[in-house]
NUBA-997558 format. One record per residue: residue number from 0; residue in three letters; x, y, z of N, C-alpha, C in turn; chain. Coordinates in nm, 2 decimals. Layout:
NUBA-997558
<site num="NUM" residuo="ALA" n_u="X" n_v="Y" n_w="Z" ca_u="X" ca_v="Y" ca_w="Z" c_u="X" c_v="Y" c_w="Z" cadena="A"/>
...
This chain:
NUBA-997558
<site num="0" residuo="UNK" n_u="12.73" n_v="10.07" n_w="8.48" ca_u="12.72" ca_v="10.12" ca_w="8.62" c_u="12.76" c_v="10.00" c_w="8.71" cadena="A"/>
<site num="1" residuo="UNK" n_u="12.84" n_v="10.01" n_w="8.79" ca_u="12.93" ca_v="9.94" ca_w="8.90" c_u="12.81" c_v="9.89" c_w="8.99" cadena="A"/>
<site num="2" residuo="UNK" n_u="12.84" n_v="9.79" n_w="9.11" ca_u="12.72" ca_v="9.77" ca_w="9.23" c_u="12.66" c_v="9.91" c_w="9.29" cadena="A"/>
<site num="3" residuo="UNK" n_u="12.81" n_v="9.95" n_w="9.32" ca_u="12.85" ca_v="10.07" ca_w="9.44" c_u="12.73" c_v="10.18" c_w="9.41" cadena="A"/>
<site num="4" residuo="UNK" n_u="12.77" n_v="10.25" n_w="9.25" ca_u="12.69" ca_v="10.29" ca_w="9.16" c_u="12.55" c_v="10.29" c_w="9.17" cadena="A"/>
<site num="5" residuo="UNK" n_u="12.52" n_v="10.21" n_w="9.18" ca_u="12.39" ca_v="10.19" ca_w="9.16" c_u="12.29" c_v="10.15" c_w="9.30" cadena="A"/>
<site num="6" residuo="UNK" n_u="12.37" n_v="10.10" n_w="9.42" ca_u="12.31" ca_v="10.10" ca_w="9.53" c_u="12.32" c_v="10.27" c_w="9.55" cadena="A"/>
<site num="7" residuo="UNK" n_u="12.41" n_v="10.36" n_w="9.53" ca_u="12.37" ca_v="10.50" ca_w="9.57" c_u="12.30" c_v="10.55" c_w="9.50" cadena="A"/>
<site num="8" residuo="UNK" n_u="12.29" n_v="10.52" n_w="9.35" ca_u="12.16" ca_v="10.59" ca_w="9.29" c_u="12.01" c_v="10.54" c_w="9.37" cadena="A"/>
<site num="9" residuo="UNK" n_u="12.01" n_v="10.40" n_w="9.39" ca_u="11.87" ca_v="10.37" ca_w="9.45" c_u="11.80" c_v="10.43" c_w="9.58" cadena="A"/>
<site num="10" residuo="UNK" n_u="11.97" n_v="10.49" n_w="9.69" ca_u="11.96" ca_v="10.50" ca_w="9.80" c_u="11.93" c_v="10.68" c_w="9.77" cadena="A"/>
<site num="11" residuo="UNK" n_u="11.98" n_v="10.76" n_w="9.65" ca_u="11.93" ca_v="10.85" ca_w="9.66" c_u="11.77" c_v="10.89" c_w="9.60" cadena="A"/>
<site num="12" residuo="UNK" n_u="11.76" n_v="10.82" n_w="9.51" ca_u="11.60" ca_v="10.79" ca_w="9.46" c_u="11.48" c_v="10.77" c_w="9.58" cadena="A"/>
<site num="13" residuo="UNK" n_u="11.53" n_v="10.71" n_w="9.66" ca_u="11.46" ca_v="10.66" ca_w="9.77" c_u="11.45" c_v="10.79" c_w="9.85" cadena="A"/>
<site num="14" residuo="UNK" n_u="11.55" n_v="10.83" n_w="9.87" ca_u="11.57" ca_v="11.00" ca_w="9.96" c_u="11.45" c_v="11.07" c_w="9.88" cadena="A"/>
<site num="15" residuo="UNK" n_u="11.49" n_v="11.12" n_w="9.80" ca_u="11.41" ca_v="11.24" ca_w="9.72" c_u="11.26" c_v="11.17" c_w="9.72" cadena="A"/>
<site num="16" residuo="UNK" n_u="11.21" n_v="11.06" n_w="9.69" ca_u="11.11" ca_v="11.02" ca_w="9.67" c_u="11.04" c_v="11.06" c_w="9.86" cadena="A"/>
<site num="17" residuo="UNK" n_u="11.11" n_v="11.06" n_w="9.93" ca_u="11.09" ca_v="11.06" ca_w="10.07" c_u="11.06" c_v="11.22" c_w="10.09" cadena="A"/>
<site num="18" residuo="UNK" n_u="11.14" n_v="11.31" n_w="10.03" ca_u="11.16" ca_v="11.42" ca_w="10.08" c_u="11.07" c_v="11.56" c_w="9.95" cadena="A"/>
<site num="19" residuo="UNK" n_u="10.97" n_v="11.45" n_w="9.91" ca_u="10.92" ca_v="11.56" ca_w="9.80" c_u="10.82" c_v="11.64" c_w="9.89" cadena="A"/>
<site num="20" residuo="UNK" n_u="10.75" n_v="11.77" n_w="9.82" ca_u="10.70" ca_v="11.89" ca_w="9.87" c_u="10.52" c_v="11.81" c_w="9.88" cadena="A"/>
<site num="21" residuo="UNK" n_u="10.48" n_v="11.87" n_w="9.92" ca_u="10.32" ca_v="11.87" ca_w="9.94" c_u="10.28" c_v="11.98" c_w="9.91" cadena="A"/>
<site num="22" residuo="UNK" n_u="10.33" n_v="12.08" n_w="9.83" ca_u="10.31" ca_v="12.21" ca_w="9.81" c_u="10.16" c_v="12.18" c_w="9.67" cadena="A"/>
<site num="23" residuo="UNK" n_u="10.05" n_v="12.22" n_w="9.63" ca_u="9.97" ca_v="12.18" ca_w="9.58" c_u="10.02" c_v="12.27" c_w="9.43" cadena="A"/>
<site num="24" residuo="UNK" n_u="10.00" n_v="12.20" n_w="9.28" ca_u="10.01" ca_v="12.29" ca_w="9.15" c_u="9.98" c_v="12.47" c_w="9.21" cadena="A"/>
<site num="25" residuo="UNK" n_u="10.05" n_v="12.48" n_w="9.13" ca_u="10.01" ca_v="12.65" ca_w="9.12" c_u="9.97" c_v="12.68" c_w="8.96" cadena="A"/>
<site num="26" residuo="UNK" n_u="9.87" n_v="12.76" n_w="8.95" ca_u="9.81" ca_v="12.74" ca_w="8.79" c_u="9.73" c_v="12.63" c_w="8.79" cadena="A"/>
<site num="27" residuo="UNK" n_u="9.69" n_v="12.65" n_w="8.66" ca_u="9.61" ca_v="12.54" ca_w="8.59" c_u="9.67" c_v="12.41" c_w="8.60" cadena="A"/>
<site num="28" residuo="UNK" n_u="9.57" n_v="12.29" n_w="8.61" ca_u="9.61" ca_v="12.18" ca_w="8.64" c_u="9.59" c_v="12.07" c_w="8.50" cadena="A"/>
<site num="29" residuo="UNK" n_u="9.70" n_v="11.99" n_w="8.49" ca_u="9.68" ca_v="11.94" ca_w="8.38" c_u="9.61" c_v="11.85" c_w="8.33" cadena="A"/>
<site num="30" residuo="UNK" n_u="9.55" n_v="11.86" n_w="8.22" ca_u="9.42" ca_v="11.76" ca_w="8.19" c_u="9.45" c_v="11.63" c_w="8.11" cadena="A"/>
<site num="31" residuo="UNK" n_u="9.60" n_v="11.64" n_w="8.05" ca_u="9.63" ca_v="11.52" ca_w="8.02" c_u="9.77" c_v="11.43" c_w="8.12" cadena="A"/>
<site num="32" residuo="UNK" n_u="9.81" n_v="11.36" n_w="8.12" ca_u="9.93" ca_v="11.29" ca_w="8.14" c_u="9.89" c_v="11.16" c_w="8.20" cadena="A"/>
<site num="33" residuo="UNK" n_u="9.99" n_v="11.13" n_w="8.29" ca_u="10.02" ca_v="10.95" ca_w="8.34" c_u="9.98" c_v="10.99" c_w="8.43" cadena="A"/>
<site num="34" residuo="UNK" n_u="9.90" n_v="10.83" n_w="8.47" ca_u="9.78" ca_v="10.83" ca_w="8.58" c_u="9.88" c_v="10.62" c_w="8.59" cadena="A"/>
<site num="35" residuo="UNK" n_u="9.87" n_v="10.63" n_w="8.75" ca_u="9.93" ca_v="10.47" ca_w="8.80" c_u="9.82" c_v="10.47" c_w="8.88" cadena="A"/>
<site num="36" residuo="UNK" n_u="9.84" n_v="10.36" n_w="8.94" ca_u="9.75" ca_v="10.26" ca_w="9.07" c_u="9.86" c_v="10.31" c_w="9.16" cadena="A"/>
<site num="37" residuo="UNK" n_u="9.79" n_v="10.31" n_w="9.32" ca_u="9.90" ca_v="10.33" ca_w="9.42" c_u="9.78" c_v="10.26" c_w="9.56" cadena="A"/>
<site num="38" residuo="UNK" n_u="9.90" n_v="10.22" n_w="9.66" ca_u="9.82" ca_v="10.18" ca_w="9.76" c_u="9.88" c_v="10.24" c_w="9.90" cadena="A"/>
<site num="39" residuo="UNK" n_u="9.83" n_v="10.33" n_w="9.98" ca_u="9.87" ca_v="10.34" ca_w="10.16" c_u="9.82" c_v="10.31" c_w="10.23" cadena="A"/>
<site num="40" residuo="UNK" n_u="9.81" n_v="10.34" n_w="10.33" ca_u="9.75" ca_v="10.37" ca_w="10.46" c_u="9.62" c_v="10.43" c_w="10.49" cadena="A"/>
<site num="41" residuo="UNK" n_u="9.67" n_v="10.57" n_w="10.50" ca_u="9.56" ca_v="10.67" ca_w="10.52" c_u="9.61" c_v="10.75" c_w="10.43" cadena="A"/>
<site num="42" residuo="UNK" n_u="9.51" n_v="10.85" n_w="10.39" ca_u="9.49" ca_v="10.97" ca_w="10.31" c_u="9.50" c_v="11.11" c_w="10.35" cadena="A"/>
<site num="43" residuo="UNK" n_u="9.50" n_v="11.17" n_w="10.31" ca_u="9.56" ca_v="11.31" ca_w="10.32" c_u="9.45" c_v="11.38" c_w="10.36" cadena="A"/>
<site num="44" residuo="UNK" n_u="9.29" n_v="11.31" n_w="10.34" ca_u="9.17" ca_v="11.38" ca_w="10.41" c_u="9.17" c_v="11.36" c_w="10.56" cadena="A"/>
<site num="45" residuo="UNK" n_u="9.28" n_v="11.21" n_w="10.62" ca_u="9.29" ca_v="11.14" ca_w="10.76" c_u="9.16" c_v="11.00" c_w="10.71" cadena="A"/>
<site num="46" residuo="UNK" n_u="9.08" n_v="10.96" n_w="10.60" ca_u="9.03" ca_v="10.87" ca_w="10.62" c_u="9.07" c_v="10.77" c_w="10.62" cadena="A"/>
<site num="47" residuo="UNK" n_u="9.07" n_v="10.61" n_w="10.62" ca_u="9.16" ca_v="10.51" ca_w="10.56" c_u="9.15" c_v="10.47" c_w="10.43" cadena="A"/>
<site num="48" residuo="UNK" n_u="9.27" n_v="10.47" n_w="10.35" ca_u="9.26" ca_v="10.40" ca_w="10.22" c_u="9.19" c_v="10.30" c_w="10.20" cadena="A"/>
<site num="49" residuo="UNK" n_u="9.12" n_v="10.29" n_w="10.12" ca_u="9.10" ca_v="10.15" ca_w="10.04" c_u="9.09" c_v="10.16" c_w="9.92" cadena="A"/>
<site num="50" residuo="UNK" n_u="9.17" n_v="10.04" n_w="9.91" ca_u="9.20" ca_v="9.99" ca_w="9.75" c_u="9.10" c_v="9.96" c_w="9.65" cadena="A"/>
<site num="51" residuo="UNK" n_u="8.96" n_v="9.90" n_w="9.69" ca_u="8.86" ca_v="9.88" ca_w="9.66" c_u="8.74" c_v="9.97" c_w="9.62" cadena="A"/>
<site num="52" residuo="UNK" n_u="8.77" n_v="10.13" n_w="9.70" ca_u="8.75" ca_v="10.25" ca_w="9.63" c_u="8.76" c_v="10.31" c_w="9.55" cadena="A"/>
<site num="53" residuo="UNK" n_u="8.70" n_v="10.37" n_w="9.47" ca_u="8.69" ca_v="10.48" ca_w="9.35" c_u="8.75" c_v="10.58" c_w="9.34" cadena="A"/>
<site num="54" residuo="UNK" n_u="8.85" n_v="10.59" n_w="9.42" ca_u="8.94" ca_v="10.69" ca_w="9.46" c_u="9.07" c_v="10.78" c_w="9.37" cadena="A"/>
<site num="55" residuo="UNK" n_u="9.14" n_v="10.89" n_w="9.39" ca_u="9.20" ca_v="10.90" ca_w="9.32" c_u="9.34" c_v="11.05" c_w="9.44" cadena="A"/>
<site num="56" residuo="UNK" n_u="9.43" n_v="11.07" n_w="9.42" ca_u="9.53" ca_v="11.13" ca_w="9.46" c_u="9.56" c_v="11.24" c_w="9.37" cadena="A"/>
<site num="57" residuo="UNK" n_u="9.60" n_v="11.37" n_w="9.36" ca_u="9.60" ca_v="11.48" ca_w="9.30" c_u="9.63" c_v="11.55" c_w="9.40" cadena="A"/>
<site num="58" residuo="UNK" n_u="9.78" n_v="11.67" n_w="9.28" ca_u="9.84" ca_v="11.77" ca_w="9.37" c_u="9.77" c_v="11.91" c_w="9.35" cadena="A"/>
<site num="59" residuo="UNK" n_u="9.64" n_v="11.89" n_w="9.40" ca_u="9.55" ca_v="11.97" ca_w="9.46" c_u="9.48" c_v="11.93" c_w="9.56" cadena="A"/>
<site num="60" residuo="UNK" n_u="9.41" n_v="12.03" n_w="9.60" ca_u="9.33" ca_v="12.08" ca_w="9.74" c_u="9.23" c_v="12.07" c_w="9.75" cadena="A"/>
<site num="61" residuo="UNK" n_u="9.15" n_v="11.99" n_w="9.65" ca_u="8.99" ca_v="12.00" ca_w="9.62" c_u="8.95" c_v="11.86" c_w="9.66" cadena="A"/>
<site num="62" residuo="UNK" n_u="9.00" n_v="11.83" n_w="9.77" ca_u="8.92" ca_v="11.69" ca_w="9.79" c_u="8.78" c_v="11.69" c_w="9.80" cadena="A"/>
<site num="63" residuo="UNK" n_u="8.73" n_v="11.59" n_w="9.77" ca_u="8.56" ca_v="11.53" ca_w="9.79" c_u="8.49" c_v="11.54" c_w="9.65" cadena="A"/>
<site num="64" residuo="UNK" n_u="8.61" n_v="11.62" n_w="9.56" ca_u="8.54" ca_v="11.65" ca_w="9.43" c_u="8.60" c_v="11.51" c_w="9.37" cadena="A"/>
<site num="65" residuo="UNK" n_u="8.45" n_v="11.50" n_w="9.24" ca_u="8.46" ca_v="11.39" ca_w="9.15" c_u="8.52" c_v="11.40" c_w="9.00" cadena="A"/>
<site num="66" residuo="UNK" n_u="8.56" n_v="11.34" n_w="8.96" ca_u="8.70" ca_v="11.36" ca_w="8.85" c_u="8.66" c_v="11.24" c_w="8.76" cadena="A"/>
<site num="67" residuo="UNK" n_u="8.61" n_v="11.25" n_w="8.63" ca_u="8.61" ca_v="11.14" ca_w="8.54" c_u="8.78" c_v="11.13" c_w="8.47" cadena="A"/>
<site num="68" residuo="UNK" n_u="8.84" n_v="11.04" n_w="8.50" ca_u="8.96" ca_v="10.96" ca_w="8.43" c_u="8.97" c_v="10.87" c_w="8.30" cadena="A"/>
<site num="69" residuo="UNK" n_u="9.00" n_v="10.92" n_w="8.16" ca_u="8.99" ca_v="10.81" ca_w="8.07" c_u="9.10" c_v="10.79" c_w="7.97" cadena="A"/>
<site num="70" residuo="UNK" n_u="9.14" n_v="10.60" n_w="8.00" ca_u="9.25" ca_v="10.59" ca_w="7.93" c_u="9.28" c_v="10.62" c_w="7.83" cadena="A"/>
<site num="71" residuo="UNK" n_u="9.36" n_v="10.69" n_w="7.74" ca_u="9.35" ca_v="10.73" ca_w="7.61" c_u="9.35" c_v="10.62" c_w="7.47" cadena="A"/>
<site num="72" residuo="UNK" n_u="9.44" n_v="10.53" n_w="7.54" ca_u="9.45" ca_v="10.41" ca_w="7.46" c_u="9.30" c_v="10.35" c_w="7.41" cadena="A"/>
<site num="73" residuo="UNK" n_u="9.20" n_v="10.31" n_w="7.55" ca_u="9.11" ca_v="10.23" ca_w="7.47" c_u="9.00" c_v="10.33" c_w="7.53" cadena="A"/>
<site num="74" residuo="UNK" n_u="8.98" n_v="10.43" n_w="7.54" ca_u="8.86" ca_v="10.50" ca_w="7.58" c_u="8.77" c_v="10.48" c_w="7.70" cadena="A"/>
<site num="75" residuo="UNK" n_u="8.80" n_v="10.36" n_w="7.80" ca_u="8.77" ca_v="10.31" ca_w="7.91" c_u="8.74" c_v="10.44" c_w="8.00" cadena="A"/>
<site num="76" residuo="UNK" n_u="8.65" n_v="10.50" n_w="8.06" ca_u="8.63" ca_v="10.60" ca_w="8.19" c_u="8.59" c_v="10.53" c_w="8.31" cadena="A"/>
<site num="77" residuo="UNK" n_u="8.65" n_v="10.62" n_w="8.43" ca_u="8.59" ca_v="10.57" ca_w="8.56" c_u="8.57" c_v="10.69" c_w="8.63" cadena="A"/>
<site num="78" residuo="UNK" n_u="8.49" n_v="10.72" n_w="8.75" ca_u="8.47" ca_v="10.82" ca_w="8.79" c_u="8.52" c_v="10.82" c_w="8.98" cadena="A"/>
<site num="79" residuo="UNK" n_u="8.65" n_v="10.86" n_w="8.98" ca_u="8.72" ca_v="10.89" ca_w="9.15" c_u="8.68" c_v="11.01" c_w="9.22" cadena="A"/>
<site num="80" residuo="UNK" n_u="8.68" n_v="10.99" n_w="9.30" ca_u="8.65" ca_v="11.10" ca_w="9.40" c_u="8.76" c_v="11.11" c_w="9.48" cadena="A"/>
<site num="81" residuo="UNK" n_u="8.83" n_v="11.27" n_w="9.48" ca_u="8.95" ca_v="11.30" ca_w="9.50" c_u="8.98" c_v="11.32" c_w="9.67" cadena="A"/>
<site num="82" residuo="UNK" n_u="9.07" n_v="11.22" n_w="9.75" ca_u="9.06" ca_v="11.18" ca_w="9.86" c_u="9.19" c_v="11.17" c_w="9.90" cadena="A"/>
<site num="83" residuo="UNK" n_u="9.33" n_v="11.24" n_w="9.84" ca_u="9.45" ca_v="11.19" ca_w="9.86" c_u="9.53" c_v="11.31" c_w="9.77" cadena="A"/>
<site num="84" residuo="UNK" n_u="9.67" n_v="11.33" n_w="9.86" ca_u="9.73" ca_v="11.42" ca_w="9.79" c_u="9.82" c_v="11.32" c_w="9.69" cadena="A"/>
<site num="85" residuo="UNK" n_u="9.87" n_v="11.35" n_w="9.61" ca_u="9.96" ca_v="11.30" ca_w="9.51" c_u="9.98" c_v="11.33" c_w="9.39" cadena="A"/>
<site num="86" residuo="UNK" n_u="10.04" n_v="11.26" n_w="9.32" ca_u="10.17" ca_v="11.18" ca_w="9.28" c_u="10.31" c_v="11.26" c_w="9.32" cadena="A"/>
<site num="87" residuo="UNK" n_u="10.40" n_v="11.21" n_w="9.40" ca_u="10.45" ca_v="11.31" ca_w="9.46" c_u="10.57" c_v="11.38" c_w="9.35" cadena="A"/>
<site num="88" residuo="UNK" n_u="10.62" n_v="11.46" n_w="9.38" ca_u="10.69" ca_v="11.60" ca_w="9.30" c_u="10.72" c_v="11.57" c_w="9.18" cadena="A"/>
<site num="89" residuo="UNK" n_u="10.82" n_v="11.43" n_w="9.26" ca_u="10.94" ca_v="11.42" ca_w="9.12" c_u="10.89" c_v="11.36" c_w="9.04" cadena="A"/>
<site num="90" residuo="UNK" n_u="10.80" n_v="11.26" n_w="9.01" ca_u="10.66" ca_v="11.17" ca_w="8.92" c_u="10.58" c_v="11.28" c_w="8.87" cadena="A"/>
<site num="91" residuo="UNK" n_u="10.57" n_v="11.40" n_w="8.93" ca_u="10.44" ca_v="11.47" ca_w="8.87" c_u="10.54" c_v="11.56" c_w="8.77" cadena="A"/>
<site num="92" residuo="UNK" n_u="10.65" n_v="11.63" n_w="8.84" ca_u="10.72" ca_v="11.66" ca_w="8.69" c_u="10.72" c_v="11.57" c_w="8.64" cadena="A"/>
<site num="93" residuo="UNK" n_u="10.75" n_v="11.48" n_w="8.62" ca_u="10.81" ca_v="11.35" ca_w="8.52" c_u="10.63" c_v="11.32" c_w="8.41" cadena="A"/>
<site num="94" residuo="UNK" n_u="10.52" n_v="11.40" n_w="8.47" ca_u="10.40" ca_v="11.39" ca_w="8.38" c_u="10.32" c_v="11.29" c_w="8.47" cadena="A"/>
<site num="95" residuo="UNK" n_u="10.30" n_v="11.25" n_w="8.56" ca_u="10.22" ca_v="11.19" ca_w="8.62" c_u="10.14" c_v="11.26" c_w="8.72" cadena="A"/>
<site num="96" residuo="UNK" n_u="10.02" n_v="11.28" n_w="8.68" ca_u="9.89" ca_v="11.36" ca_w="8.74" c_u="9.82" c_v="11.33" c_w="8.79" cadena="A"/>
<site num="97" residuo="UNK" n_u="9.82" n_v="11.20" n_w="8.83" ca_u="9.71" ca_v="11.10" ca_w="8.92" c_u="9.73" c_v="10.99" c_w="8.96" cadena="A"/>
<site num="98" residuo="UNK" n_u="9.71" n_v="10.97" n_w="9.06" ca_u="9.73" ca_v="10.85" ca_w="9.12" c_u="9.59" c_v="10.75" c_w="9.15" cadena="A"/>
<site num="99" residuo="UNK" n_u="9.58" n_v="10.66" n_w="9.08" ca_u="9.42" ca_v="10.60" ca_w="9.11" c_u="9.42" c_v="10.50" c_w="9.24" cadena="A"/>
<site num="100" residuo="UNK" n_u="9.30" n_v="10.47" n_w="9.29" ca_u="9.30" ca_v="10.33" ca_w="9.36" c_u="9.31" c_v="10.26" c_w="9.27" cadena="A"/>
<site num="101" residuo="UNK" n_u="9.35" n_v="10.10" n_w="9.28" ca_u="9.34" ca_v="9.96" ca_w="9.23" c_u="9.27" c_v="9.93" c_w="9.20" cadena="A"/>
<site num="102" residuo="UNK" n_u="9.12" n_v="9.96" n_w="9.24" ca_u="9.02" ca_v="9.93" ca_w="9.19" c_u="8.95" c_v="10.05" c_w="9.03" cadena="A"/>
<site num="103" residuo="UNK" n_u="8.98" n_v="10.14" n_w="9.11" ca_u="8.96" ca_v="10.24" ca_w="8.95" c_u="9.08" c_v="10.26" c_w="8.84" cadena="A"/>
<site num="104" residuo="UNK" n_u="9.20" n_v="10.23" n_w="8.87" ca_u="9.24" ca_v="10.20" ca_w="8.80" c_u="9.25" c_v="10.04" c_w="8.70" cadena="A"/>
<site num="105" residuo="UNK" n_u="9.16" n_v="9.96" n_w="8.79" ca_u="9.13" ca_v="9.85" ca_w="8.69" c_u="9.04" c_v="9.83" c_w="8.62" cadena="A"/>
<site num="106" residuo="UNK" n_u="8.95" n_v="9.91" n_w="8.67" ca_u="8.82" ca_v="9.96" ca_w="8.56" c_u="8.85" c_v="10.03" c_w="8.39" cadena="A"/>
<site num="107" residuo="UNK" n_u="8.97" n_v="10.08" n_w="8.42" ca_u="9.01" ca_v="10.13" ca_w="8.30" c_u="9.15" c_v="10.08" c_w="8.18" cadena="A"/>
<site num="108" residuo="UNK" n_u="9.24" n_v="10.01" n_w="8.29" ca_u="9.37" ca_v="9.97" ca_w="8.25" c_u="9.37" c_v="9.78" c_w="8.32" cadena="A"/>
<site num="109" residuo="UNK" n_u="9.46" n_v="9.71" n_w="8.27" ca_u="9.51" ca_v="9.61" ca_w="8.34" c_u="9.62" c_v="9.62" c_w="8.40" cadena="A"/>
<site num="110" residuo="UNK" n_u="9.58" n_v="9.62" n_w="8.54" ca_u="9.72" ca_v="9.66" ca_w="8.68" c_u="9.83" c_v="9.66" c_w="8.59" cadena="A"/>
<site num="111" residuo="UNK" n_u="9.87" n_v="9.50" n_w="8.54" ca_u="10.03" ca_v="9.53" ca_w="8.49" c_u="10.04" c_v="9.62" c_w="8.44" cadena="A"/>
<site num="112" residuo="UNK" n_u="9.98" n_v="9.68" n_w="8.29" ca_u="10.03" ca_v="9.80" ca_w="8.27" c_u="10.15" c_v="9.93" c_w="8.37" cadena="A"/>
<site num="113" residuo="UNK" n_u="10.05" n_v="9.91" n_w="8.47" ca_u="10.17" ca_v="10.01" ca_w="8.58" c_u="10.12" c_v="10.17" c_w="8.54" cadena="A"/>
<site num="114" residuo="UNK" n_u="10.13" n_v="10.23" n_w="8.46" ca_u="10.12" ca_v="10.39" ca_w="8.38" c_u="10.03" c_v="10.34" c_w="8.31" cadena="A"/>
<site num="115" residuo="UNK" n_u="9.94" n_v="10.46" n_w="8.20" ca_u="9.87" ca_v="10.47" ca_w="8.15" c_u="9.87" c_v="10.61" c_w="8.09" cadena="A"/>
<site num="116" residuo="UNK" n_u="9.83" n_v="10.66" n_w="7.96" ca_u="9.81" ca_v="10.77" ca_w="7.95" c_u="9.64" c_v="10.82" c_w="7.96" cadena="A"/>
<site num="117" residuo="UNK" n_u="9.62" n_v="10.94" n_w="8.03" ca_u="9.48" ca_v="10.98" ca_w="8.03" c_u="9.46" c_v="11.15" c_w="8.03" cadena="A"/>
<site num="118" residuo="UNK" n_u="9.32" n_v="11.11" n_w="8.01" ca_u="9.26" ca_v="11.25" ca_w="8.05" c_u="9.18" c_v="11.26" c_w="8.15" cadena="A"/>
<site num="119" residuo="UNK" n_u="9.16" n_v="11.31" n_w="8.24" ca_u="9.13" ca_v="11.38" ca_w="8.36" c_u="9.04" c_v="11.53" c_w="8.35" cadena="A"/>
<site num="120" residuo="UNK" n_u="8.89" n_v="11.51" n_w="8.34" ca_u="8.80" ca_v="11.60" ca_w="8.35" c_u="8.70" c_v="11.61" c_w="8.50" cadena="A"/>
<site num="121" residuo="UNK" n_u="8.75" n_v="11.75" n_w="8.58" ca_u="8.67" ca_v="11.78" ca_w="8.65" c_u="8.51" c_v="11.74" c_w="8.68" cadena="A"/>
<site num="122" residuo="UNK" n_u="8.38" n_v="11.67" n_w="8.71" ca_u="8.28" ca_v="11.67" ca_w="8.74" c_u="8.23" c_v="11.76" c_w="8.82" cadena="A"/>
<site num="123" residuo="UNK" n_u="8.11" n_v="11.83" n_w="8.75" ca_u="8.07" ca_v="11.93" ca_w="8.82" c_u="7.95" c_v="11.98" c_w="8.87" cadena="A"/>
């Protein structure tokens, strides 16, 4: 792949990452897949992010509900409280179901990692 090439792939990667839906799952939601760390602003409830929270992002509509997350690899659990919409479209096809805070996701994974595979059970 040429410069040219590859500065337009990035610049359309960047588009689409920009222009994904907020439309929430339809159906059942999935209980396994890739869970990352992510950091904003504000949240999709309007409160302010923090990274230091037990928080978590999901393309559903049930914020304030609590969600145990556990890495599959070493059995690690943390428990987020769902406060953010996400992972956006094109990541959530691609199998990424959650987006953690920094801090819950280090409870379970070592940041580098980046991804993780998990399960994700409702608390109820």
């Amino acid at each position: 792949m040429n410069k040219k090439q590859l500065i337009v792939s990035w610049a359309m990667l960047l588009f689409l990452g920009g222009c994904a839906d907020n439309n929430p799952v339809v159906g059942p939601y999935p209980n396994t897949g890739i869970a990352s760390w992510y950091s904003t602003q504000h949240t999709a409830t309007g409160e302010k992010f923090n990274s230091n929270d037990l928080t978590c992002a999901m393309r559903k509509n049930d914020f304030g509900k609590n969600y145990k997350v556990c890495n599959m690899a070493n059995n690690k659990c943390v428990v987020v409280r769902h406060n953010n919409f996400g992972p956006v479209k094109p990541l959530y096809n691609q199998g990424r179901i959650i987006d953690l805070s920094k801090a819950a996701f280090s409870r379970i994974a070592d940041l580098k990692d980046g991804t993780i595979k998990v399960t994700v059970e409702e608390i109820k």
